[in-house]
BAFI-3210 file (N, C-alpha, C; in Angstrom, 3 decimals, decimal comma, padded with zeros to 6 digits):
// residues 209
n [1|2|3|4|5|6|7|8|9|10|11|12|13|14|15|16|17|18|19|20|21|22|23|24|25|26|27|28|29|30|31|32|33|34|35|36|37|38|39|40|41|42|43|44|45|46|47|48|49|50|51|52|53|54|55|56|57|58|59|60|61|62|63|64|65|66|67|68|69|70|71|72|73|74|75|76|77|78|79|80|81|82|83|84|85|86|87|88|89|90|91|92|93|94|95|96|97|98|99|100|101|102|103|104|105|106|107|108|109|110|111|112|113|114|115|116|117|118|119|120|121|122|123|124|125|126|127|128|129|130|131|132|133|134|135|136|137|138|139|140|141|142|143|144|145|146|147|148|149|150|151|152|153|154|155|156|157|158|159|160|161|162|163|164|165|166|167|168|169|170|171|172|173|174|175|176|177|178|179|180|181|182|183|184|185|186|187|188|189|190|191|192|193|194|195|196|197|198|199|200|201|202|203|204|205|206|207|208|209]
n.u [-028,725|-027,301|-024,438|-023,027|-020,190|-016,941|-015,684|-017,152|-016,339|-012,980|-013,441|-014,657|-017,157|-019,724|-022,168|-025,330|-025,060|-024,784|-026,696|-028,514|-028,307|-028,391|-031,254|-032,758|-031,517|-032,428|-035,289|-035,582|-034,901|-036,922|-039,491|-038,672|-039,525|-037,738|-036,306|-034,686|-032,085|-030,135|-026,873|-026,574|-024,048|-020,989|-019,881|-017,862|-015,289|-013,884|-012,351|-008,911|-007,053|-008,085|-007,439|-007,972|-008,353|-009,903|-011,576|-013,116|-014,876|-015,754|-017,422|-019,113|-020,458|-020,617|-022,103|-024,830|-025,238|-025,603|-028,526|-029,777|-029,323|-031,002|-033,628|-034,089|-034,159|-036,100|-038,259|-038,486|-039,347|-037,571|-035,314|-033,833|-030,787|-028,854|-025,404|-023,392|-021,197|-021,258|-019,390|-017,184|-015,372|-014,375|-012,815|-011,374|-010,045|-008,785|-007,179|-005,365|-006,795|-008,955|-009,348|-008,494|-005,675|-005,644|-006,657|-009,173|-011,452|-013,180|-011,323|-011,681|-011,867|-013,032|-015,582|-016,941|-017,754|-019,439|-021,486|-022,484|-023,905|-025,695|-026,983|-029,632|-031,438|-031,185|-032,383|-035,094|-035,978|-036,246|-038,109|-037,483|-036,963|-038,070|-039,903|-039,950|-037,423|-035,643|-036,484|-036,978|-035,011|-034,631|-035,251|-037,576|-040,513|-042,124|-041,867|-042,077|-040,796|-038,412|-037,494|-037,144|-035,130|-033,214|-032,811|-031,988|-029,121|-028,288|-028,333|-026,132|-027,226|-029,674|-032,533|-034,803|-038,243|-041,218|-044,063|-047,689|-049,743|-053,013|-053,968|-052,443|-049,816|-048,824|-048,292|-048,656|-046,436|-044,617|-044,102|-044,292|-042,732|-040,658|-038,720|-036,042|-034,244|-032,175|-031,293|-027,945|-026,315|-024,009|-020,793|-017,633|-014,954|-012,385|-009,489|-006,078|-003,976|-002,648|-003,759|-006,167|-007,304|-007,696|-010,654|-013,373|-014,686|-016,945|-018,127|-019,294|-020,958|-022,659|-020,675|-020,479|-022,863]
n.v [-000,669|002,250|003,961|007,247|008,595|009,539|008,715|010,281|012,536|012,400|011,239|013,146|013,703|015,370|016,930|016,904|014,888|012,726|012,876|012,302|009,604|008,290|008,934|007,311|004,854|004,410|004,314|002,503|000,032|000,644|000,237|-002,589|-004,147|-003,470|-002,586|000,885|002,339|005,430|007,002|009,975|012,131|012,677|015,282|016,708|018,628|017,670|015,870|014,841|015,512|017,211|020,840|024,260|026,988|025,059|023,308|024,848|025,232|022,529|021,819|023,092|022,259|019,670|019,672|020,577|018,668|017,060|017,421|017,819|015,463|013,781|015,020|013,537|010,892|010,790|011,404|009,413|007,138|006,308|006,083|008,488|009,002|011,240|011,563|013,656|015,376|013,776|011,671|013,219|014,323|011,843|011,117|012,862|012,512|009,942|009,785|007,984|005,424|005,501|006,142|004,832|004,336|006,071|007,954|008,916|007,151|005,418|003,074|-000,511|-000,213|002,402|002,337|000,639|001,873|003,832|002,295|001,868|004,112|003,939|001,547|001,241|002,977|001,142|-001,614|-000,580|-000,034|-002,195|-003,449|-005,265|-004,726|-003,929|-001,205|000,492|-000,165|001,277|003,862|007,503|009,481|011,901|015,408|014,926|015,477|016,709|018,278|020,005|018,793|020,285|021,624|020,250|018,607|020,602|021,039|018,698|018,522|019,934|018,836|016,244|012,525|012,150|010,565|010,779|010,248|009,533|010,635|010,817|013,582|014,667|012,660|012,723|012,237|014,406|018,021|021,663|022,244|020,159|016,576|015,257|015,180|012,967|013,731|011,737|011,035|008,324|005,821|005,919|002,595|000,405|-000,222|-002,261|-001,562|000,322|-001,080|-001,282|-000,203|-001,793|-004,662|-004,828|-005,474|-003,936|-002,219|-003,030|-000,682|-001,908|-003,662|-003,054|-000,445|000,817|003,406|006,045|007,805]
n.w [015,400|015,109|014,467|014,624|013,350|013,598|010,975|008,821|008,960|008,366|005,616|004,600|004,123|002,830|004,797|004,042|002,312|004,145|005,711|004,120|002,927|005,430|006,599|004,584|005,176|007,194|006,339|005,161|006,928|008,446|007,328|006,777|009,644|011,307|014,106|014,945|016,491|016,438|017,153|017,586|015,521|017,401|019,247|017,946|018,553|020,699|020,027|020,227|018,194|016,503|016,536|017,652|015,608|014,564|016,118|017,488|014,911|014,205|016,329|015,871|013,733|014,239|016,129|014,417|012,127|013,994|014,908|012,610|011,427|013,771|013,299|010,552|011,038|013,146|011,806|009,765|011,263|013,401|016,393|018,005|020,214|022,105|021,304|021,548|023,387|026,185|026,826|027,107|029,281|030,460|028,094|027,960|030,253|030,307|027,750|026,265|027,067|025,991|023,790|020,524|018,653|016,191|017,619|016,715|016,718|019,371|021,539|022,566|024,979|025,286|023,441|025,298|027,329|025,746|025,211|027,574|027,792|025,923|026,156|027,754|026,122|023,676|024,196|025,529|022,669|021,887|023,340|025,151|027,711|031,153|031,296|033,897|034,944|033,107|032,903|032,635|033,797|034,168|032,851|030,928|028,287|026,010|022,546|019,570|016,700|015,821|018,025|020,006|018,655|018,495|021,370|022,163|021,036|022,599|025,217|026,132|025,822|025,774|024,791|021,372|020,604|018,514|019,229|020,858|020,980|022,072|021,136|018,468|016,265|014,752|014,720|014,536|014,494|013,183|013,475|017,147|019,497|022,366|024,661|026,441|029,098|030,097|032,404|032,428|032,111|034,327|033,387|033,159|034,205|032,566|031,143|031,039|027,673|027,114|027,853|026,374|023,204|019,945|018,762|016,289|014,633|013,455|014,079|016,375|015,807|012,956|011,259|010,101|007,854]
ca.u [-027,958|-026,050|-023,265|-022,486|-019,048|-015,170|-015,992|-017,928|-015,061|-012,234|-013,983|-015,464|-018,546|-020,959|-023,567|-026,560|-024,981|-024,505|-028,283|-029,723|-027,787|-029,029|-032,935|-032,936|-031,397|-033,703|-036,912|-035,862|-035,193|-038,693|-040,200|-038,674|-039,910|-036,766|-036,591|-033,639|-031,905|-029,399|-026,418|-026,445|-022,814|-020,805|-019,129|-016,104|-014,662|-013,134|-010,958|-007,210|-006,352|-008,294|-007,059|-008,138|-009,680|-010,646|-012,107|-014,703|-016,011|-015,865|-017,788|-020,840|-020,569|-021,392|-024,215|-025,975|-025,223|-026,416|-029,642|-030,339|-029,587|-032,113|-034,890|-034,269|-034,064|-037,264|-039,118|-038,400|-040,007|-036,575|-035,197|-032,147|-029,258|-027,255|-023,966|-022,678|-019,933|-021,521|-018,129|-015,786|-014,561|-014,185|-011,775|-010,138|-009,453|-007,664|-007,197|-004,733|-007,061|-010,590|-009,231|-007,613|-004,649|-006,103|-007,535|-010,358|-012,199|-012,660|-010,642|-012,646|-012,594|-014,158|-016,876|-017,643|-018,188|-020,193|-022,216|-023,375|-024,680|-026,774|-027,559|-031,238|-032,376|-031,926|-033,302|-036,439|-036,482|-036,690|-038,971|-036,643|-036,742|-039,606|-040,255|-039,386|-035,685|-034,908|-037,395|-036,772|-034,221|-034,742|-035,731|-038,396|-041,050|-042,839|-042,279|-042,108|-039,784|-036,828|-037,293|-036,545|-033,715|-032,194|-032,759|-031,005|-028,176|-027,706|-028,442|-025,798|-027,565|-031,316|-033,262|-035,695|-038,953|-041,805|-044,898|-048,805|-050,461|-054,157|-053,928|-052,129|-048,599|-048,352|-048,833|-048,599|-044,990|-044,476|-044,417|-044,362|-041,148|-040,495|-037,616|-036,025|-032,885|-032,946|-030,054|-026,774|-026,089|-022,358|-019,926|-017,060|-013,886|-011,291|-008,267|-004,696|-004,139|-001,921|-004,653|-007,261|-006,950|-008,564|-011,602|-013,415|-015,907|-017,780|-018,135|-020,266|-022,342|-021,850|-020,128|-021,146|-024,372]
ca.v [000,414|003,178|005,161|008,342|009,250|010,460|008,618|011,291|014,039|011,898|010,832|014,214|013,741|016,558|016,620|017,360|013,523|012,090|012,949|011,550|008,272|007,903|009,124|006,208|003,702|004,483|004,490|001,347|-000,641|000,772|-000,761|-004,163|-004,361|-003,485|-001,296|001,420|003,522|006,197|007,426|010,507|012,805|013,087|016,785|016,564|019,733|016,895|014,764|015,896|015,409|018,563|021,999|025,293|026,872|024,151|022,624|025,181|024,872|021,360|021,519|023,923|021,567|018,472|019,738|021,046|017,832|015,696|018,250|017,545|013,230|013,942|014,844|012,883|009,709|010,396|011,616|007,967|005,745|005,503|006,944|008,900|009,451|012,565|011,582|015,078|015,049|012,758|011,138|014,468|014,633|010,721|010,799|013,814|012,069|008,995|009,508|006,359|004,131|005,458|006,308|004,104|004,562|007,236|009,299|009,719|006,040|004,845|001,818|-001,228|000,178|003,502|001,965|-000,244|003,225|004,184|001,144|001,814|005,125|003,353|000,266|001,706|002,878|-000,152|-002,748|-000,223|000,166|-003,996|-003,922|-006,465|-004,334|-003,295|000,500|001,327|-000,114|002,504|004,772|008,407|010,120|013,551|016,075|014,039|016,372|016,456|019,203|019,742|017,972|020,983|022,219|018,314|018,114|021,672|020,391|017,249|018,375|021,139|017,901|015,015|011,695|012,709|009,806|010,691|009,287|009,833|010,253|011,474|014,890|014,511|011,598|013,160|012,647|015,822|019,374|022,694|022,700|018,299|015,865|015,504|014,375|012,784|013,546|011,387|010,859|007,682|005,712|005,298|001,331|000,680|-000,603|-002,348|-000,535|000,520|-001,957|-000,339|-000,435|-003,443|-005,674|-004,696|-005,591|-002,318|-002,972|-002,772|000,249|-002,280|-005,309|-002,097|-000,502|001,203|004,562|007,061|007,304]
ca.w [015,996|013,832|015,088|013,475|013,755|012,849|009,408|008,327|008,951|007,572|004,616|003,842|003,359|003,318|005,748|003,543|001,834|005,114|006,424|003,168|003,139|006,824|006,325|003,571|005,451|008,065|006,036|004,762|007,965|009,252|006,615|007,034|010,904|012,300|015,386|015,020|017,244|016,336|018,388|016,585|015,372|018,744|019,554|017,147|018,875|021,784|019,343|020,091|016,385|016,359|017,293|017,979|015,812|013,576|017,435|017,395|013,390|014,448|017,444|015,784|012,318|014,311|016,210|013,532|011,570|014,783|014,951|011,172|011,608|014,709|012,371|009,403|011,671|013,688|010,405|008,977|012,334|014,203|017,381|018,537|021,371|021,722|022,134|022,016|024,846|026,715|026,628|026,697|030,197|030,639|027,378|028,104|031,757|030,126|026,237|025,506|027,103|025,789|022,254|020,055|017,693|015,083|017,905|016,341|017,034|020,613|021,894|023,301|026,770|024,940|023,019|026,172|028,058|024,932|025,172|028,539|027,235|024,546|025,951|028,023|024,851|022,914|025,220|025,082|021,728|021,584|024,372|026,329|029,675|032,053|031,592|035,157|034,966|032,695|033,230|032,767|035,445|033,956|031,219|030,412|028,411|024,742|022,392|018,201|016,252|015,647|019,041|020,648|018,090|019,338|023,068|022,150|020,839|023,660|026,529|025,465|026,658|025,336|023,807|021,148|020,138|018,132|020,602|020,191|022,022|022,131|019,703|016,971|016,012|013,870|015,496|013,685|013,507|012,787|014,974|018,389|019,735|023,337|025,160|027,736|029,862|030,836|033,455|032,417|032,560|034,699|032,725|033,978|034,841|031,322|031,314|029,977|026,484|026,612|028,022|025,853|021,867|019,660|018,384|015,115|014,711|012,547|015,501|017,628|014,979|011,321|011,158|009,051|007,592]
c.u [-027,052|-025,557|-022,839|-021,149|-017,656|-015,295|-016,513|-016,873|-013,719|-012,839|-014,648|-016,538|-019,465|-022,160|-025,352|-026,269|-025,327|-025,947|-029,022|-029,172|-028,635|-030,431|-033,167|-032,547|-032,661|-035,104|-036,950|-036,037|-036,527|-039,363|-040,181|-039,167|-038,996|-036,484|-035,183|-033,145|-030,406|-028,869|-025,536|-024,454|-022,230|-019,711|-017,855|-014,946|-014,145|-012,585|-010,238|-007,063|-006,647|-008,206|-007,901|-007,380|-010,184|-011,450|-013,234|-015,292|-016,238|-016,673|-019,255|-020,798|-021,130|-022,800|-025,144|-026,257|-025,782|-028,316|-030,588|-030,636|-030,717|-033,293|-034,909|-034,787|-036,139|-038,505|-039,705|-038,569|-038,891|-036,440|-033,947|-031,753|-029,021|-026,770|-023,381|-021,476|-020,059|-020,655|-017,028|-015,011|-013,905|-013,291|-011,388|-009,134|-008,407|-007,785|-006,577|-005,811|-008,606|-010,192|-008,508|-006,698|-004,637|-006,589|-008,810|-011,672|-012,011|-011,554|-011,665|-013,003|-013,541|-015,423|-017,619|-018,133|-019,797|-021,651|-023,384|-024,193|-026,334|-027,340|-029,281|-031,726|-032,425|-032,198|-034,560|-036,716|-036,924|-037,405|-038,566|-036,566|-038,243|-039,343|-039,504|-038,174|-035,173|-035,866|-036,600|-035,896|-034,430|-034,795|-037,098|-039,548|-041,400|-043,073|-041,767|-040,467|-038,314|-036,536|-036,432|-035,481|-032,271|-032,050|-031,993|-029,630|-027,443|-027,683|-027,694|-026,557|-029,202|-031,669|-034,373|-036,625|-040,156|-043,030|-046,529|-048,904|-051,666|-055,142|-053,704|-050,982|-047,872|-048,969|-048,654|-047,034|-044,284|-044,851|-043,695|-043,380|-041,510|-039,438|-037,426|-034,875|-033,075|-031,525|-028,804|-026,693|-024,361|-021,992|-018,502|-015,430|-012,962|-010,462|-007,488|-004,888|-003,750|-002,666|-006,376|-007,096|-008,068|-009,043|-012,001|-014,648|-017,546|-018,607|-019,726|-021,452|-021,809|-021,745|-020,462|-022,555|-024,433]
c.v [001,027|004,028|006,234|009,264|009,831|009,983|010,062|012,443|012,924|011,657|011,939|014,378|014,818|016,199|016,175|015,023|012,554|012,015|012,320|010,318|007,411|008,116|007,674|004,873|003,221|003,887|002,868|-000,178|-000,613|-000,148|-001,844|-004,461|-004,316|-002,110|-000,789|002,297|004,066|006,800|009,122|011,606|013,534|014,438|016,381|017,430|018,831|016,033|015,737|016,057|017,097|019,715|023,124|026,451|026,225|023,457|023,461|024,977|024,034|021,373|022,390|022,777|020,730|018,465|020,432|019,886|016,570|016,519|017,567|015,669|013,072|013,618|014,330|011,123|009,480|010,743|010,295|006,851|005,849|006,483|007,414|008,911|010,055|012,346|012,737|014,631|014,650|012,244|011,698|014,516|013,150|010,418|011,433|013,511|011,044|008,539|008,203|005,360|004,009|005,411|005,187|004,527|006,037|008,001|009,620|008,702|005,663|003,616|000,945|-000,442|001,561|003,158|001,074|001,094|003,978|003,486|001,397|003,081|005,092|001,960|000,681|001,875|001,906|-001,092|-001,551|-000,268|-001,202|-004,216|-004,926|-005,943|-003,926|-001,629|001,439|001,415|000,818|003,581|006,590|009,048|011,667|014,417|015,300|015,629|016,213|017,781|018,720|019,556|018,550|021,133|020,899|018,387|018,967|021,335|019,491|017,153|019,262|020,287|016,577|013,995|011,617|011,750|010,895|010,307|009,714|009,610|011,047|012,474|014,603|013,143|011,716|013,108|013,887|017,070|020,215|022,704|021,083|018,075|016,592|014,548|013,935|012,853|012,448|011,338|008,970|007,086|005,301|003,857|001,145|-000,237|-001,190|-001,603|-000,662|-000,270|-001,037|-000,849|-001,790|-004,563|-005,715|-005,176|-004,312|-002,841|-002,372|-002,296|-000,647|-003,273|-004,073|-001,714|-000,288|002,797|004,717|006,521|007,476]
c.w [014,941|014,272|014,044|014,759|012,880|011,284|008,283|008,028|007,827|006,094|003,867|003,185|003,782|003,932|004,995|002,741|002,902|006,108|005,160|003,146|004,532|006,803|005,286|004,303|006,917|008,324|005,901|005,935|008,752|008,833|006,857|008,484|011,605|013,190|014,986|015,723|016,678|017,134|017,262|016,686|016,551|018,256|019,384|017,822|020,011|021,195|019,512|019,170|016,186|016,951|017,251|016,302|015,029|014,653|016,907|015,936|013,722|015,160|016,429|014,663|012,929|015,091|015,574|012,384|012,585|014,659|013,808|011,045|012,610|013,907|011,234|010,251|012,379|012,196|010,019|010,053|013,302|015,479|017,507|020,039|020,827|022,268|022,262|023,129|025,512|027,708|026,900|028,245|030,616|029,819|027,451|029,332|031,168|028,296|025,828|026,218|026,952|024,104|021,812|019,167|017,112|016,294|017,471|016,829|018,255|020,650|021,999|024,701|026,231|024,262|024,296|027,307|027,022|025,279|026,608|028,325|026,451|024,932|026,471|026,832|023,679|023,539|025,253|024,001|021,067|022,317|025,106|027,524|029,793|032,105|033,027|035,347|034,329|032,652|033,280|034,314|035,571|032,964|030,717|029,803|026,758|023,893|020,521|017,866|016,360|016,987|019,527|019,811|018,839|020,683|022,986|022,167|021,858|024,823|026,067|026,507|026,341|024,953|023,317|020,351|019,475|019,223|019,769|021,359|021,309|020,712|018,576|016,854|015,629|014,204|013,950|013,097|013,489|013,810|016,103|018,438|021,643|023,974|026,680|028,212|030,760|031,813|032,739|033,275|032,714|033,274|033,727|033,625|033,663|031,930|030,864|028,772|026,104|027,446|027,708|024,122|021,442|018,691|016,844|014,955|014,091|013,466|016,543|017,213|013,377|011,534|010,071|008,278|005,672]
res [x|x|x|x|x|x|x|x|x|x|x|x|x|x|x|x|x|x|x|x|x|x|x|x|x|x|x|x|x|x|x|x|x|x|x|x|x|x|x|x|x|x|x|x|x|x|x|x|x|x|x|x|x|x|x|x|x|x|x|x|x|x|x|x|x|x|x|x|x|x|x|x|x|x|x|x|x|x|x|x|x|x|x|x|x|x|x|x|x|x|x|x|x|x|x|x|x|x|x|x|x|x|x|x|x|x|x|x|x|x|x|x|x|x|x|x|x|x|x|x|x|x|x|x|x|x|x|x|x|x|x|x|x|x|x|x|x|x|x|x|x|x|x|x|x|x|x|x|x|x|x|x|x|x|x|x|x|x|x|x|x|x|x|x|x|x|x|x|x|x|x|x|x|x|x|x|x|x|x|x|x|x|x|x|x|x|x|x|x|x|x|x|x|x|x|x|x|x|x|x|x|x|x|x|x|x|x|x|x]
***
């Protein structure tokens, strides 16, 4: 699992760095036999830290930088999540007790909200569940690689996957992508801040790519 997040902005790393770092780490985990799923660059334009109008650059920068991690990721065997805002009305409802400190990194109770986001698609991507338990709820549908990335990043919550049409991975314009939606798994109910300890981005997955 690889989280792409606020690292990336703090740290200033240019996108075009931050999609080749991640395509490589990618290729390389394929290789070794390890299944990967990506929760790709969530809609920066909903951290408070950030205002108006640095919100909106923010908000087009990261989905064109989740768009781009989209197709570098599925290029190189792996799969994605769009977190996009996913998340945005649930931390705008109770910021001290989804965010942590910096604002910019969830809390525990926010990554455990996260978690239920991301957990369906990795228990499929390990093949540890039965198909039907998480089974598509909606969007479900198979189209070329940019298009599925632009859909993705415009539907937060999207898994996607590399798939075949008439037994061919690769159409006219790349592959063939799969979109899916699949169920949000509950989670149990945010604690206050002072009966939670704040967690360590590193303990969940790895930030920045």
């Amino acid at each position: 699992m690889i989280l792409i997040g606020a690292n990336d902005v703090t740290h200033q790393v240019r996108p075009a760095t931050s999609v080749r770092h991640l395509s490589e780490a990618v290729r390389r985990l394929r290789e070794a036999g390890v299944a990967v799923l990506v929760g790709t660059c969530p809609d920066l334009g909903t951290l408070k830290p950030i205002v108006p109008p640095l919100k909106q650059v923010a908000r087009t920068w990261s989905r064109r930088l989740a768009a781009a991690q989209t197709i570098a990721v599925l290029e190189n065997g792996g799969r994605t999540v769009s977190v996009g805002s996913i998340l945005g009305p649930e931390f705008a409802a109770a910021p001290a007790i989804l965010f942590g400190p910096d604002q910019f990194h969830p809390s525990v109770a926010g990554y455990r909200s996260l978690v239920g986001v991301l957990l369906p698609s990795t228990l499929a991507a390990l093949g540890l569940t039965e198909e039907e338990e998480t089974g598509p709820a909606r969007g479900e549908g198979v189209l070329p690689i940019a298009d599925a990335a632009i859909q993705a990043v415009k539907t937060p919550g999207t898994e996607l996957d590399g798939t075949e049409v008439s037994g061919r991975r690769l159409g006219v314009r790349g592959l063939w992508v799969e979109l899916r939606h699949r169920r949000r798994q509950q989670t149990a109910d945010a604690q206050a801040p002072e009966d939670v300890e704040e967690s360590d981005p590193a303990a969940v997955g790895t930030e920045g790519a």
